[in-house]
C-alpha angles and dihedrals in degrees: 000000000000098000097052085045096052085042092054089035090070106046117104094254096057111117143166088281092060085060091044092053090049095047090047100043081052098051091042092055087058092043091052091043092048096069093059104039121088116253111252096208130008138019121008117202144016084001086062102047089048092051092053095044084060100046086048088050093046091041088050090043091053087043088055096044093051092045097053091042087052099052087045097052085042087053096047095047087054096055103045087059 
């Protein structure tokens, strides 16, 4: 995945967006992997899914935050050219 990412990386369209969607895409993986996967240390059960629910809402809710704000500072950088 690095080198398709280092070839697209360079190309004239790629924006702070781009990076967004990759470092997302990276953080919900671990959220995704973390529901099945057995807890190395600490609760088991309903605690850890829990746990990982939370950490999966408040991931989505920054994602979404970052995104908007974004879009907004894109659009106003368009208009003021």
């Amino acid at each position: 995945m690095l080198l398709p990412v280092v070839r697209w990386s360079r190309r004239l369209g790629w924006r702070a967006l781009h990076e967004l969607a990759l470092a997302g895409g990276a953080a919900g993986a671990y959220a995704w992997h973390a529901f099945p996967q057995q807890p190395v240390v600490g609760a088991r059960g309903t605690v850890d899914l829990v746990g990982n629910t939370v950490f999966a809402v408040i991931l989505a809710a920054l994602l979404g935050l970052a995104a908007a704000r974004g879009r907004r500072a894109r659009q106003s950088t368009a208009g003021s050219v």
